[in-house]
C-alpha positions, -999 to +999 in steps of 0.1 A: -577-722-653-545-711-673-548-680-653-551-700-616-521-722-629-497-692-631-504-677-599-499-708-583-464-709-580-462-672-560-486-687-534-465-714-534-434-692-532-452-671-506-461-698-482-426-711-480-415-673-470-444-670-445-432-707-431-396-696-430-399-666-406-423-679-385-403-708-377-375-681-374-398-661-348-406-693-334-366-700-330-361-669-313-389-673-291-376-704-279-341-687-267-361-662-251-345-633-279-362-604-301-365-605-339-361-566-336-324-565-336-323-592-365-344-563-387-328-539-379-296-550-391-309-551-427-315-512-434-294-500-407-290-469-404-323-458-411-321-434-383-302-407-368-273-424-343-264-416-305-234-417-289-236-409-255-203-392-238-201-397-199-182-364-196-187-326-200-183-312-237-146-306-246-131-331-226-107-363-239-135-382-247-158-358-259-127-346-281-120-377-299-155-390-304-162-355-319-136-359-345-148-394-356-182-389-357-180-364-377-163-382-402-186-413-399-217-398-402-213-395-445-198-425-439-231-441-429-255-414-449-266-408-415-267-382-387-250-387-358-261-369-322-238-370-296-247-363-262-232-354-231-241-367-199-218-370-173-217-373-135-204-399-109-169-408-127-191-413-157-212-441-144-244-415-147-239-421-193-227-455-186-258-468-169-277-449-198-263-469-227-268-503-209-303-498-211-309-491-243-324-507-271-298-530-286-307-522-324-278-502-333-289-466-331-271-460-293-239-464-283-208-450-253-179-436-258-160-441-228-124-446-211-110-466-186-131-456-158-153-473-169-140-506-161-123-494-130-163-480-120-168-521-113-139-525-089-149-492-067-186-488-070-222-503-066-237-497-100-268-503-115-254-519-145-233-549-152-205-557-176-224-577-195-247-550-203-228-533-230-205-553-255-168-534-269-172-524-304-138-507-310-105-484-296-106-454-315-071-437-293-048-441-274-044-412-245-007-417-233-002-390-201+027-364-188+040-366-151+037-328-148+049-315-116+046-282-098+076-255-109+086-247-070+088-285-071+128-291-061+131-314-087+142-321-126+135-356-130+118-386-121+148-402-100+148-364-081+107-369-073+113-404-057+143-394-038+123-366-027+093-382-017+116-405+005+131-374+024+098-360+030+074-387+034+039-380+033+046-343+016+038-349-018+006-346-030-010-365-064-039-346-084-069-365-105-101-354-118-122-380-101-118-411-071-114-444-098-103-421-128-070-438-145-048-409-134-059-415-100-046-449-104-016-443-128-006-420-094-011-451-069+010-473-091+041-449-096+036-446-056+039-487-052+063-494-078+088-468-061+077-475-028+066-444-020+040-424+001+022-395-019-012-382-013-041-384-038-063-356-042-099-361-064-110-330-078-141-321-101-126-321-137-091-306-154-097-271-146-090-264-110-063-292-113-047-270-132-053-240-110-038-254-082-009-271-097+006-239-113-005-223-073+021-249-059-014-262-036-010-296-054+025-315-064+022-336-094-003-350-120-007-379-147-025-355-175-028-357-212-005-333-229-033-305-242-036-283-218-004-282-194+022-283-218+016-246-229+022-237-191+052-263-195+068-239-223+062-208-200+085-225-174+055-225-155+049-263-153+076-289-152+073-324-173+093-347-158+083-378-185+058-390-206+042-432-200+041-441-235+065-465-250+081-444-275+087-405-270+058-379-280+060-367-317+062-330-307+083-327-273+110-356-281+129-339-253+107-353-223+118-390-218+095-419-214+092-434-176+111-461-193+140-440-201+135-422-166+142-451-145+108-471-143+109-502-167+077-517-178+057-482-168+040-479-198+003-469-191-022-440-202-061-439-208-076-449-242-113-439-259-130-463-272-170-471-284-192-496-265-226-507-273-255-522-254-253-563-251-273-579-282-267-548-305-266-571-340-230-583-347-232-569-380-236-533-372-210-542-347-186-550-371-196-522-394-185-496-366-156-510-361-142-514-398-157-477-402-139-460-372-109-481-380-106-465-419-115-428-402-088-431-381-060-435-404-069-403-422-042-383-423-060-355-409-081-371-385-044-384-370-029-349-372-062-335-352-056-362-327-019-358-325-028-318-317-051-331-290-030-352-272-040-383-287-028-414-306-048-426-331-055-468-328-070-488-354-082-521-348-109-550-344-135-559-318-113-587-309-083-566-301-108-541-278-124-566-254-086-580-249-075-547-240-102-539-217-099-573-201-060-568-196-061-531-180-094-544-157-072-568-141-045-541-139-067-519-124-082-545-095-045-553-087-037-519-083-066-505-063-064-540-040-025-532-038-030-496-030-061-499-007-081-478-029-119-473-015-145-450-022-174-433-003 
């Protein structure tokens, strides 16, 4: 008997835990939710992590998600996998992350397009498929323009585009993509006429800018700058609000004549709706320490990048502010798609 009367108590002890989750699961059951993602917050990560770029390696966003992950994986004792799969102005990666599991081991990096993607296209996903984790950058961008270009500054492009209407021409890597619609707005705000042309990534931008074949583009600093010091590019100004670190000589569109033309892209993480707040917030408070490393910053600054550290909060008010941008500019501009 002395023997029964000690185990008593864990049966006891046992029954109450066996009573308390059921009524959990039967809690959950009622509001028609999973107690997967509840578990998995517990031992998270227990498991390699993806994060899925919408773009071709070596691209802005593949850049600056490469440089965090790396530093978050020891972070987390975990290995991260990231994985490229773009196509269709990134909606092809985007439409892959809404529909996975939301238990914390998948998640997007992505930039503006993909906001922009729901005032231009018929997708297969909705906003409220994936939920903003955090900004990881800011990606402010260069007016470059042609070098037989007749011009040295932003007040010289607008006058010229008003003494030869329909003449200049506007470059972006994709229909939707925010240079595309950083271009329309300069062209509204001055009151202009300019010509966008979509092409398929930086590369033949590039080509064809330097060939005179194209007149302008909004483009992150990497890449054209060098052509810029060769006096084979021009950089008429940069849309940030305060002048880049390492070419103080190139004023802002502020500066140039445009008040209140302070736009760019920015990278940030997504994840798919009902991923557990708490791994949530562990992303975020993570990415936000990893990007005030001074090294981490310097490698962004080389890249073109600003580095932005911040909450979930301050994410989903960004994305909410530049997605009604974006719809007044394409409904301004006329902006379809095929």
């Amino acid at each position: 008997m002395a023997q029964a009367s000690k185990l008593q108590p864990r049966h006891a002890a046992a029954h109450r835990r066996m009573a308390l989750k059921t009524l959990l699961l039967s809690a959950l059951a009622a509001a028609g939710l999973s107690a997967g993602p509840v578990q998995a917050a517990d031992d998270w990560p227990n498991k390699p992590i993806k994060i899925i770029v919408p773009y071709t390696p070596g691209g802005s966003t593949d850049i600056v998600t490469r440089i965090v992950m790396e530093k978050l994986g020891p972070r987390l004792k975990q290995t991260i996998i990231v994985e490229n799969r773009p196509g269709a102005n990134s909606s092809v990666g985007s439409a892959i992350a809404a529909k996975s599991d939301p238990d914390g081991y998948t998640f997007l990096s992505m930039l503006p397009a993909y906001i922009i993607n729901f005032h231009l296209y018929k997708l297969t996903y909705k906003p409220a498929d994936l939920t903003p984790v955090v900004q990881m950058a800011d990606l402010p961008l260069f007016l470059f323009v042609a070098e037989d270009l007749p011009v040295k500054s932003v007040a010289d492009l607008v006058a010229y585009a008003r003494k030869n209407p329909d003449k200049l021409t506007y470059a972006s890597s994709g229909n939707g993509s925010s240079a595309h619609l950083t271009g329309a707005d300069f062209a509204l705000q001055n009151k202009i006429t300019m010509t966008h042309v979509a092409y398929k990534g930086s590369a033949p931008i590039l080509t064809d800018l330097l060939g005179g074949r194209v007149s302008m583009v909004f483009d992150p600093i990497l890449v054209p700058m060098q052509y810029v010091k060769q006096n084979r590019l021009k950089a008429l100004a940069f849309t940030g609000k305060e002048r880049w670190p390492t070419e103080p000589g190139i004023p802002t569109m502020e500066e140039a004549g445009m008040p209140g033309f302070v736009t760019g892209s920015w990278a940030g993480l997504m994840a798919p709706a009902g991923t557990p707040q708490p791994i949530i917030e562990r992303m975020a408070r993570e990415i936000s320490e990893i990007v005030k490393e001074p090294d981490v910053k310097q490698k962004f600054v080389d890249a073109g990048f600003l580095p932005v550290s911040g909450t979930t909060a301050q994410f989903a008010e960004l994305m909410k502010k530049d997605s009604a941008r974006y719809a007044e500019i394409i409904k301004q501009a006329g902006i379809t798609v095929n």
